[in-house]
Every structure is written in C-alpha cells, then in structure tokens.
C-alpha positions in Angstrom: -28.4 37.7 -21.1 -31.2 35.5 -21.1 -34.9 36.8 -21.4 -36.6 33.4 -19.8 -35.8 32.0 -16.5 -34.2 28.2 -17.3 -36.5 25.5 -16.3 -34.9 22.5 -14.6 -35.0 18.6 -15.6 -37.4 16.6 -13.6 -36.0 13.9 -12.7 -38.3 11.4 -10.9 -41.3 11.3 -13.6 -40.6 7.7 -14.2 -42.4 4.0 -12.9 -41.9 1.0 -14.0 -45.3 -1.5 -15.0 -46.5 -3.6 -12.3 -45.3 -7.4 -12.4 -48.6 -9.1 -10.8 -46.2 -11.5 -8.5 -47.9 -14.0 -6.0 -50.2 -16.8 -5.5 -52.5 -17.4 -7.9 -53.9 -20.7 -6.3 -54.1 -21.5 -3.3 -53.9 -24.6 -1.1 -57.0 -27.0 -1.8 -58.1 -25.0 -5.2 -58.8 -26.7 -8.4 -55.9 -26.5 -11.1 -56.3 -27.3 -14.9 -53.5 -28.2 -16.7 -51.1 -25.4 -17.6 -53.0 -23.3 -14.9 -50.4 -20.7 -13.4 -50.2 -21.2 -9.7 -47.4 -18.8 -8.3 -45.3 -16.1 -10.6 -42.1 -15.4 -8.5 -38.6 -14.2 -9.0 -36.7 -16.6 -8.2 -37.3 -20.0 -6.3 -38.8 -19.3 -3.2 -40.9 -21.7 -3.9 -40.3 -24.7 -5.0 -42.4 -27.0 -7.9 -43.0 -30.4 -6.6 -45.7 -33.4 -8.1 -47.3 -32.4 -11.3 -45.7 -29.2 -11.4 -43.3 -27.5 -13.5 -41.1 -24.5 -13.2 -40.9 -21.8 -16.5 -37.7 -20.1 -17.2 -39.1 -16.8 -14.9 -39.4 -18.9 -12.1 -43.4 -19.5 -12.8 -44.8 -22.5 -11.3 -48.0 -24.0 -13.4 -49.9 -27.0 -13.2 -49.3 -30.4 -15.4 -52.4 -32.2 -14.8 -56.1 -31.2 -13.1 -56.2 -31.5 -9.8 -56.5 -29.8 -6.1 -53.1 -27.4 -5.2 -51.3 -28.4 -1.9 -48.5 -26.8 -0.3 -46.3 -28.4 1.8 -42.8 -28.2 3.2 -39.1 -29.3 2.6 -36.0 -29.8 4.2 -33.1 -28.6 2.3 -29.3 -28.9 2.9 -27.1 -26.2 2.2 -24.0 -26.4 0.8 -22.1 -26.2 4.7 -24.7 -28.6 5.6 -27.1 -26.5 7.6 -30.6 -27.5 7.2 -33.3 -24.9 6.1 -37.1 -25.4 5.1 -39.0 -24.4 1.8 -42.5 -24.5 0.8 -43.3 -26.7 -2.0 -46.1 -26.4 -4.0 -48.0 -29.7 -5.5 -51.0 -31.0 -7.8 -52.5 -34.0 -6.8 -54.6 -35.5 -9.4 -58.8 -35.5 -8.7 
C-alpha cells in the first residue's frame, strides 16, 4: 500500500515566447536602410519599391526614405480578383 497520496502531472504549465509581429513603421515615417518595417508570417503584405522580403516573411527598407502603403490587385489562379496592401519606400 502506498503511504503518500500520488500527485498528478500538470499538464498546461507551458507558453511559448512572444514573436513581436506587426507594423513597425507606419505610413509617412522615416525608414533607414535595412530598417524593419513589418515582421509577418506569411505575405499578407506584400514588399513593393525599395523594399525587400527576408526568408520569415520580414519586410525592411533598401534605401532612406518615407514608408507608404498602398494597394494591389491580384489575380488568383481561377481568375477572381482580390486586393493586397503593399508596402513601399520612396526615397527623400
């Protein structure tokens, strides 16, 4: 017989880190060159002029300049039409 009562697992004692997702600049704010302006998973936005996309989907600045965001049209593959944002440095 056992002398202590058995104490269960707990099982929910986990979290993961926070990923700090989201704009980091924002429409008409000065970028420097390599300057992150949105960390994303996946392409939900897309990098447009003097932009680049990093292999985890994070969009940063080429050149120094003001952000802009605008949108695009974008055909899918059965030819429906949907828009997406698109994100853009224009030099100062």
């Amino acid at each position: 017989m056992a002398t202590k009562k058995s104490a269960g697992t707990a099982k929910n004692l986990r979290d993961s880190n926070p990923k700090y997702l989201g704009t980091k600049l924002y429409d008409g704010e000065r970028a420097q060159p390599g300057s992150v302006i949105i960390r994303q998973r996946g392409t939900r936005i897309l990098p447009g002029k003097n932009v680049k996309l990093g292999k985890d989907h994070t969009i940063f600045s080429l050149v120094e300049g003001i952000v802009s965001f605008t949108e695009r049209r974008k055909t899918r593959f059965d030819g429906s039409f949907h828009r997406k944002k698109v994100v853009n440095v224009l030099p100062a």
